[in-house]
N, CA, C and O atoms as a GROMACS GRO file, in nm:
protein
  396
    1UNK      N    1   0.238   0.688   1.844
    1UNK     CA    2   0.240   0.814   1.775
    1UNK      C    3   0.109   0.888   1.806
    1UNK      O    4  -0.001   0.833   1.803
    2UNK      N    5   0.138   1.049   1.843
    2UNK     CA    6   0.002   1.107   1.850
    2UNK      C    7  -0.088   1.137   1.738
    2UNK      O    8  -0.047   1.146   1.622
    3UNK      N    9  -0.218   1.154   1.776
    3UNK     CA   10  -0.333   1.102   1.663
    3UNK      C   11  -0.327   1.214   1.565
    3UNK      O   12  -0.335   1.181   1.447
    4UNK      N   13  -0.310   1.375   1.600
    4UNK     CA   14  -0.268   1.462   1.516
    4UNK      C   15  -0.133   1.388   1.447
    4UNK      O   16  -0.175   1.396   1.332
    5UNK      N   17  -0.029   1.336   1.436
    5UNK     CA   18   0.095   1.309   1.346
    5UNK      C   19   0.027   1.201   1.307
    5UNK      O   20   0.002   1.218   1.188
    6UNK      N   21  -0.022   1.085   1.350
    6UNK     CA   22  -0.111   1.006   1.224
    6UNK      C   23  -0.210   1.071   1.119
    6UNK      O   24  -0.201   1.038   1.000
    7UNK      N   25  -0.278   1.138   1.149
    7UNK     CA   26  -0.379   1.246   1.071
    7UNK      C   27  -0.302   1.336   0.952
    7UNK      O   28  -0.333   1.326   0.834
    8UNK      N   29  -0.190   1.433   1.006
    8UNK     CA   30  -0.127   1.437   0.918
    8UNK      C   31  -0.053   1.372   0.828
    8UNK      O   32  -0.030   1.406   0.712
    9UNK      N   33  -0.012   1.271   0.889
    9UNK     CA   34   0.063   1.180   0.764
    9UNK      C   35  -0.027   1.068   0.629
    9UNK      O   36   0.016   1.021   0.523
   10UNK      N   37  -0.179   1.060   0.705
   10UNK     CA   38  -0.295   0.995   0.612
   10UNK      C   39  -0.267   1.177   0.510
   10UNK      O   40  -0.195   1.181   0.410
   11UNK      N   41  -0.305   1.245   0.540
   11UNK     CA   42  -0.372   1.347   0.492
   11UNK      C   43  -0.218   1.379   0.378
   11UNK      O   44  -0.249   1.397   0.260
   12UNK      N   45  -0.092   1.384   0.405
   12UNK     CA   46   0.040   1.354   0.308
   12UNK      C   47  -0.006   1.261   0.174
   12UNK      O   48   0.020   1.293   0.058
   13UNK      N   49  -0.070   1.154   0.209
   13UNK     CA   50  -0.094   1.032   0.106
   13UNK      C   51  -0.232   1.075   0.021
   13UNK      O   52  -0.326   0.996   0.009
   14UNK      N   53  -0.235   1.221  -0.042
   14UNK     CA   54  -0.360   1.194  -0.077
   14UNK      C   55  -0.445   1.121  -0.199
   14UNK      O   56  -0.567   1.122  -0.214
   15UNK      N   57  -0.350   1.060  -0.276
   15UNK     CA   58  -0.376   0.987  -0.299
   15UNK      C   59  -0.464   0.809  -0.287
   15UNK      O   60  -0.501   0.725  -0.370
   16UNK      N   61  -0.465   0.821  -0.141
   16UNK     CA   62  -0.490   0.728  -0.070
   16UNK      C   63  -0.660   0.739  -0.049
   16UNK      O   64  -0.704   0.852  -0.028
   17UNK      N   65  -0.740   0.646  -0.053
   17UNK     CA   66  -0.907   0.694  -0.004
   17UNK      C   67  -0.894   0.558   0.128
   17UNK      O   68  -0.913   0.437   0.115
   18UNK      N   69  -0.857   0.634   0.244
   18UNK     CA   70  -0.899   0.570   0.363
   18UNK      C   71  -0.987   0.487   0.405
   18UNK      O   72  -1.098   0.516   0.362
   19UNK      N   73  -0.986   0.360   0.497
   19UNK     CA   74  -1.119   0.319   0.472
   19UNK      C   75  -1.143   0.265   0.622
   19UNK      O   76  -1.251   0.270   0.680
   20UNK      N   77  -1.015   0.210   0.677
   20UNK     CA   78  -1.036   0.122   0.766
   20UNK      C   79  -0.897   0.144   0.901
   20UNK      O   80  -0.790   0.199   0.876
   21UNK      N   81  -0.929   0.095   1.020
   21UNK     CA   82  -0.789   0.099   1.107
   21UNK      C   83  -0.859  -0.030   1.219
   21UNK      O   84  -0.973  -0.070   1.243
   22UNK      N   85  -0.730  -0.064   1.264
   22UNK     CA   86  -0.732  -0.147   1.374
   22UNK      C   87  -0.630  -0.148   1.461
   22UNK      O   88  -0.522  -0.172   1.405
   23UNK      N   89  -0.622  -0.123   1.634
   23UNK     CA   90  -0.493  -0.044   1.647
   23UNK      C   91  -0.416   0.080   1.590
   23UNK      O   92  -0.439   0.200   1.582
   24UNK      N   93  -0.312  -0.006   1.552
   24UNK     CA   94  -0.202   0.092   1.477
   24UNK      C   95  -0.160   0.048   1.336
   24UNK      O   96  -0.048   0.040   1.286
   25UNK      N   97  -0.317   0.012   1.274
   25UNK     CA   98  -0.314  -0.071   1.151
   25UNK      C   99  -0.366   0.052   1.044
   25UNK      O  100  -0.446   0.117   1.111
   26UNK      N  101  -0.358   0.104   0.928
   26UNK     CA  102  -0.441   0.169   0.899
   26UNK      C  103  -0.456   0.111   0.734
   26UNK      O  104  -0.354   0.087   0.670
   27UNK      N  105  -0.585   0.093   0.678
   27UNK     CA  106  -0.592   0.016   0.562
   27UNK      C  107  -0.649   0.141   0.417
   27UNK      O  108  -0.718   0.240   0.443
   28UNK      N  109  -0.626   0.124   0.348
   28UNK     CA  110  -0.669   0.214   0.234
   28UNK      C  111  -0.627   0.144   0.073
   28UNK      O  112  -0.555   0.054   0.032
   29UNK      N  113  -0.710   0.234   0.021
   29UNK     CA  114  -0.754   0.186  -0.130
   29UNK      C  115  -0.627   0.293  -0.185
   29UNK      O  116  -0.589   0.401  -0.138
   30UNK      N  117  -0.577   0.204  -0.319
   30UNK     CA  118  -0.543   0.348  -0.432
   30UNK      C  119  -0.561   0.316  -0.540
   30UNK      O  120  -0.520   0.203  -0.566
   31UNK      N  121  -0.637   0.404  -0.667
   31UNK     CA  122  -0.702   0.365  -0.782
   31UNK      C  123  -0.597   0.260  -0.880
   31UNK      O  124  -0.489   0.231  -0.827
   32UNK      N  125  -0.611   0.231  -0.951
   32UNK     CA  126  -0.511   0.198  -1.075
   32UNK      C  127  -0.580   0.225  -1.217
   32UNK      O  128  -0.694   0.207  -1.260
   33UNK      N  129  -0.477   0.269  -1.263
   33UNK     CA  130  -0.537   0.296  -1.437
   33UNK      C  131  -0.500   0.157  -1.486
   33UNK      O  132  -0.429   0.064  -1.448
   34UNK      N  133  -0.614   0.196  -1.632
   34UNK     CA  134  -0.594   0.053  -1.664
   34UNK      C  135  -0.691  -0.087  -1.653
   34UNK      O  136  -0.732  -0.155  -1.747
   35UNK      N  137  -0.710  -0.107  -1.520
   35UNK     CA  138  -0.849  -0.199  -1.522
   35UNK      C  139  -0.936  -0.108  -1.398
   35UNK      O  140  -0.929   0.011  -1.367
   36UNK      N  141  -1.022  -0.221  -1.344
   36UNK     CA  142  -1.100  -0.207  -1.198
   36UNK      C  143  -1.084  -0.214  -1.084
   36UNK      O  144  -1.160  -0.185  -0.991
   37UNK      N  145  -0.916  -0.277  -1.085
   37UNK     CA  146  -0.868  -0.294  -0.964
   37UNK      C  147  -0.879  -0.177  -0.887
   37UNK      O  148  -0.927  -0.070  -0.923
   38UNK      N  149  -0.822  -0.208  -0.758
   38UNK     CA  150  -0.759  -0.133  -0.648
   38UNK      C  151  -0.626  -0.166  -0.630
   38UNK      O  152  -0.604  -0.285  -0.655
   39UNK      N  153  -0.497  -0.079  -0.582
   39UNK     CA  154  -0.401  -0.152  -0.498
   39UNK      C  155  -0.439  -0.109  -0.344
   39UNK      O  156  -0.519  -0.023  -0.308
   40UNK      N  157  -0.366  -0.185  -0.274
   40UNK     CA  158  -0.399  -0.157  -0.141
   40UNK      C  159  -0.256  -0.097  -0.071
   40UNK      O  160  -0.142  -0.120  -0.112
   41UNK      N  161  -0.301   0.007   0.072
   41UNK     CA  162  -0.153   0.031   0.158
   41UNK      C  163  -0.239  -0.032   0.259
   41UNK      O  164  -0.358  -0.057   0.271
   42UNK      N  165  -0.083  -0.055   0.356
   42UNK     CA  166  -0.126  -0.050   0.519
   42UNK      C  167  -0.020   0.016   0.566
   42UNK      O  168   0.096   0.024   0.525
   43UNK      N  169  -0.079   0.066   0.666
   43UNK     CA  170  -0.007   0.163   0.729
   43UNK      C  171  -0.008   0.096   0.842
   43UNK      O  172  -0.107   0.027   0.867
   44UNK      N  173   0.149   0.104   0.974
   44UNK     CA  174   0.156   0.032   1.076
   44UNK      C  175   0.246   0.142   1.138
   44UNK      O  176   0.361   0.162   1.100
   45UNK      N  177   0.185   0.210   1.233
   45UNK     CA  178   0.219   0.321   1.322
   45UNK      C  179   0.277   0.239   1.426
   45UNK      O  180   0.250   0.120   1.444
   46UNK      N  181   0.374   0.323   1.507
   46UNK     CA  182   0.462   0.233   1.636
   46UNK      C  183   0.493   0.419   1.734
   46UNK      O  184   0.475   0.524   1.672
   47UNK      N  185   0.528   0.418   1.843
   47UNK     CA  186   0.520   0.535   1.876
   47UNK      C  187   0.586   0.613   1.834
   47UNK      O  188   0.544   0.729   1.835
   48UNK      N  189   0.742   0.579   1.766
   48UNK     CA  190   0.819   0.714   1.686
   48UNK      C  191   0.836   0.696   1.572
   48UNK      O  192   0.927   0.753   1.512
   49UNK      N  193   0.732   0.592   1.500
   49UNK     CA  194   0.782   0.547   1.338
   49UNK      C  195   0.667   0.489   1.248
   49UNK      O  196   0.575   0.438   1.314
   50UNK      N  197   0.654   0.486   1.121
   50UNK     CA  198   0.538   0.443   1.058
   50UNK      C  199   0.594   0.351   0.945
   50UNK      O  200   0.669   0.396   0.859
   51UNK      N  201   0.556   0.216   0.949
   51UNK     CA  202   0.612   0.142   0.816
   51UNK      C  203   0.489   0.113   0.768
   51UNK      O  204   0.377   0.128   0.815
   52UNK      N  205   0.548   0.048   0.614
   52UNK     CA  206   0.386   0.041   0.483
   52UNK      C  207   0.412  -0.090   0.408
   52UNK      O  208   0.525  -0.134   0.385
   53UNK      N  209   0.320  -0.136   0.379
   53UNK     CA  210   0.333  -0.227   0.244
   53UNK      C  211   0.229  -0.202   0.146
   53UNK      O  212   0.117  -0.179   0.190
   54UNK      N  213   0.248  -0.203   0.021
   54UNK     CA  214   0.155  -0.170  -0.051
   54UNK      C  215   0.149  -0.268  -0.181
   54UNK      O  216   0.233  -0.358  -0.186
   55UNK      N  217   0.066  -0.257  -0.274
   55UNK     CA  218   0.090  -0.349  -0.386
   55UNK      C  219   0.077  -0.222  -0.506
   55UNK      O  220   0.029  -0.242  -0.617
   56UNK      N  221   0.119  -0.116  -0.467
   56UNK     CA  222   0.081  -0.044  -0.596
   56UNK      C  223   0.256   0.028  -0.656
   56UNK      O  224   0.321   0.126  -0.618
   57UNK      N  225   0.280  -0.067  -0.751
   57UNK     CA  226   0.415  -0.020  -0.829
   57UNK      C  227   0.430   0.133  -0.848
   57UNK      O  228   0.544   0.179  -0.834
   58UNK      N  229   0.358   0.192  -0.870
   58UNK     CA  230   0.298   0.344  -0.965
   58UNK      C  231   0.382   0.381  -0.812
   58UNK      O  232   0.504   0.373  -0.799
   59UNK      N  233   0.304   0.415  -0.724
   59UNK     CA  234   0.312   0.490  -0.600
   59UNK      C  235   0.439   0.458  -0.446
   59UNK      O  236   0.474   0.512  -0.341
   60UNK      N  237   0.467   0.325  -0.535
   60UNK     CA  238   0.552   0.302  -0.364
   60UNK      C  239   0.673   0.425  -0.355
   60UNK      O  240   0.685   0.504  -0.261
   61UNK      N  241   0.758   0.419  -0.476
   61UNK     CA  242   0.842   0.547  -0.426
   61UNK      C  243   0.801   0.652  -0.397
   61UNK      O  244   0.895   0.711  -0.343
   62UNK      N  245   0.667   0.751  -0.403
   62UNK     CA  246   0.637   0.828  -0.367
   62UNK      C  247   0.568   0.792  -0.239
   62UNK      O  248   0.535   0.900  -0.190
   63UNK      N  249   0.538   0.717  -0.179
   63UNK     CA  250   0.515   0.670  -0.077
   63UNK      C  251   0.645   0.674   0.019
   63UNK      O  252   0.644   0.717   0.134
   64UNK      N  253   0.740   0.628  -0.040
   64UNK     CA  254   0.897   0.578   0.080
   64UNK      C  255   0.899   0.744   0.066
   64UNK      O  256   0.892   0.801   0.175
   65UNK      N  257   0.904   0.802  -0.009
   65UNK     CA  258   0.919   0.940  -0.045
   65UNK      C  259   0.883   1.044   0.104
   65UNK      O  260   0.961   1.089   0.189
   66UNK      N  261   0.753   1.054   0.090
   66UNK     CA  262   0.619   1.084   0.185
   66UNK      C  263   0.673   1.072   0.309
   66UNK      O  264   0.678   1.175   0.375
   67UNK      N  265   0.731   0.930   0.377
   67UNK     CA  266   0.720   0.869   0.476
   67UNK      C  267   0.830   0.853   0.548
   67UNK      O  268   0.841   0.792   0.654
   68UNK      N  269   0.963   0.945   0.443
   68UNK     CA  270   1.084   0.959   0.441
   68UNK      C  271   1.149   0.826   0.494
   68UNK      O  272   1.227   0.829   0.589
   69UNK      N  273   1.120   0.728   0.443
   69UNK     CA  274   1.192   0.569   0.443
   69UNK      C  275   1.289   0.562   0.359
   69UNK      O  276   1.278   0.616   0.249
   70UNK      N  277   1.400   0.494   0.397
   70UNK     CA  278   1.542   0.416   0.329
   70UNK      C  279   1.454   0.379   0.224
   70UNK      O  280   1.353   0.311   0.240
   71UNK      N  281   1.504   0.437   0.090
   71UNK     CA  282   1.515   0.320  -0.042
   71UNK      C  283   1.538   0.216  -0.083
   71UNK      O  284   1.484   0.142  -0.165
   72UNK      N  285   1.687   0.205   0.024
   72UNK     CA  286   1.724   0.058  -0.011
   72UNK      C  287   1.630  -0.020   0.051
   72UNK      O  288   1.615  -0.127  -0.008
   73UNK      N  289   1.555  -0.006   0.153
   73UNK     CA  290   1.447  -0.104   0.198
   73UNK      C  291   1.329  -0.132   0.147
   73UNK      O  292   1.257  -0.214   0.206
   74UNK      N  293   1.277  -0.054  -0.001
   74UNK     CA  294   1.214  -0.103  -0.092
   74UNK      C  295   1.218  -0.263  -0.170
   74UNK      O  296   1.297  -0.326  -0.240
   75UNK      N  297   1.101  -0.282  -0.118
   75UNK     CA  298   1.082  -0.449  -0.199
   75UNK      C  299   0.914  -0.412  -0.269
   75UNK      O  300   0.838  -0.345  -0.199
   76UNK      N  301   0.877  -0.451  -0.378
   76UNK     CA  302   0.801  -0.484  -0.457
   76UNK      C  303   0.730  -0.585  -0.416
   76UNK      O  304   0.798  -0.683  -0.388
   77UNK      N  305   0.582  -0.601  -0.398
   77UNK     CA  306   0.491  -0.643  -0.359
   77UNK      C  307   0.464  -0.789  -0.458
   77UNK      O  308   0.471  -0.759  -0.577
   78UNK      N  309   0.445  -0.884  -0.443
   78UNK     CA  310   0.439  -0.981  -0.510
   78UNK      C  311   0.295  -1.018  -0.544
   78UNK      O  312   0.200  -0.989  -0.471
   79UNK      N  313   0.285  -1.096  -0.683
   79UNK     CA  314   0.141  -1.160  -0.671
   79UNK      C  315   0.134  -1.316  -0.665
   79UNK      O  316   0.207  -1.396  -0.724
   80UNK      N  317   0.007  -1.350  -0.563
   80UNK     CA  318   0.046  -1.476  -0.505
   80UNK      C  319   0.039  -1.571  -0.603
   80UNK      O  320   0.111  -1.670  -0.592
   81UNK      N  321  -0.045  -1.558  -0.712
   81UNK     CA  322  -0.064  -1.645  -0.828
   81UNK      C  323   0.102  -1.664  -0.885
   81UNK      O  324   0.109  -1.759  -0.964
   82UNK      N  325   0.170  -1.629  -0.872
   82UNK     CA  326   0.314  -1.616  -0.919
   82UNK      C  327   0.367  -1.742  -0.801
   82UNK      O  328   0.407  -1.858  -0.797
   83UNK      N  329   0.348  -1.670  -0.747
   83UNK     CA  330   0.398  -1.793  -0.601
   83UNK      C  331   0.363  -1.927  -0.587
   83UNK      O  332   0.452  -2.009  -0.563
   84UNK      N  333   0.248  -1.963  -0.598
   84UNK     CA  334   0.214  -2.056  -0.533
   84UNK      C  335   0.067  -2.116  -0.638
   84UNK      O  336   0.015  -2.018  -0.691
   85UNK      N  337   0.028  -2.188  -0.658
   85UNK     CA  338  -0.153  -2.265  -0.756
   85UNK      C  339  -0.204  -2.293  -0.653
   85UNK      O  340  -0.167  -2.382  -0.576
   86UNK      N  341  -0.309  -2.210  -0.636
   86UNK     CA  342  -0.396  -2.193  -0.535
   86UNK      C  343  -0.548  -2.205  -0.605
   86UNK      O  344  -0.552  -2.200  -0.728
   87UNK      N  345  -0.664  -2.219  -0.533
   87UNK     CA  346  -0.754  -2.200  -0.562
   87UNK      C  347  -0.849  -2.102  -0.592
   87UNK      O  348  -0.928  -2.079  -0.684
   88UNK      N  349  -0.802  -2.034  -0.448
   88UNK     CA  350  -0.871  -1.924  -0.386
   88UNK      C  351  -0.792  -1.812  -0.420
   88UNK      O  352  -0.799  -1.728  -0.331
   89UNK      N  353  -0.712  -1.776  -0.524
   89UNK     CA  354  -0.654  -1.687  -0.593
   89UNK      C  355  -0.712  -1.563  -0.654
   89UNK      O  356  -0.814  -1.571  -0.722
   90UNK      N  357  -0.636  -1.421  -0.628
   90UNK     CA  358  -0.747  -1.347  -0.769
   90UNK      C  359  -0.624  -1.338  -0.877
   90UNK      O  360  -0.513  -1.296  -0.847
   91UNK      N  361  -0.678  -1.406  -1.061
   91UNK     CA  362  -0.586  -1.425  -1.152
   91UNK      C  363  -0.690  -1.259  -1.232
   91UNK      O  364  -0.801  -1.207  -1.235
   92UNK      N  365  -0.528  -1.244  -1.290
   92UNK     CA  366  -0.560  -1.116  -1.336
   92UNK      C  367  -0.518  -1.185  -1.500
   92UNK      O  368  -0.431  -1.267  -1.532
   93UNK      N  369  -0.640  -1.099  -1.596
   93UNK     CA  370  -0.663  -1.132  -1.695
   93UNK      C  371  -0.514  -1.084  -1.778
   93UNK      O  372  -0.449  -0.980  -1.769
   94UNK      N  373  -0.484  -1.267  -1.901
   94UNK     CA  374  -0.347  -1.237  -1.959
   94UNK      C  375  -0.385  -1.094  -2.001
   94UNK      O  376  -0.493  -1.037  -2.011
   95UNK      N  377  -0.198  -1.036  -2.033
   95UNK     CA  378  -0.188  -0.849  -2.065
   95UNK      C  379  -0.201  -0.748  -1.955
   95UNK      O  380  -0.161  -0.632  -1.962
   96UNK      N  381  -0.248  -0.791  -1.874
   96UNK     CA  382  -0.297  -0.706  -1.744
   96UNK      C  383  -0.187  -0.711  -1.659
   96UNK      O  384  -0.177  -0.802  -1.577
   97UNK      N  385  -0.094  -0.616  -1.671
   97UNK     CA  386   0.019  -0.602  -1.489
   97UNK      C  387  -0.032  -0.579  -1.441
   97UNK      O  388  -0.130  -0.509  -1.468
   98UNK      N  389   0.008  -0.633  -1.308
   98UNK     CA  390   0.010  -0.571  -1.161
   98UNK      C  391   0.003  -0.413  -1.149
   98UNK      O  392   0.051  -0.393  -1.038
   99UNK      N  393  -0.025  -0.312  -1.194
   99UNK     CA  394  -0.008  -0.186  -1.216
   99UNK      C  395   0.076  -0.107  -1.058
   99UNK      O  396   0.103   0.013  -1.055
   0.00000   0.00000   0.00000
């Protein structure tokens, strides 16, 4: 994809505070109310298409929205503490969603 249609499509998300890319990787912060967290997107550009994963509930449909993606291909971001007893985990304090 050309670097003007990536540019515009960061600049669509403004919600998003940019931070980082690698390739056709692009990484960014989005606030959450509520605690201190962050959720995170990535953005993964290909030459005629852009897919995302994100962990932020609040924003993904306005995201598939944005990015004009199938709905039905919405899945909800998981937390690994749910998954798996790990060590190296971040546990979010009881009362606290995933926002």
């Amino acid at each position: 994809m050309r670097k003007e249609k990536i540019i515009e499509i960061l600049k669509k998300l403004d919600f998003v505070s940019w931070d980082r890319f690698s390739g056709n990787y692009f990484y960014g912060w989005i606030d959450r109310e509520g605690d201190n967290y962050k959720d995170f997107i990535v953005l993964k550009f290909s030459m005629w298409d852009v897919n995302f994963v994100s962990s932020s509930k609040k924003f993904t449909k306005k995201i598939t929205e944005i990015l004009n993606k199938n709905k039905s291909c919405l899945k909800n971001c998981e937390r690994i503490e749910g998954y798996c007893d790990l060590e190296n985990v971040i546990r979010l304090k009881k009362g606290v969603e995933n926002a």
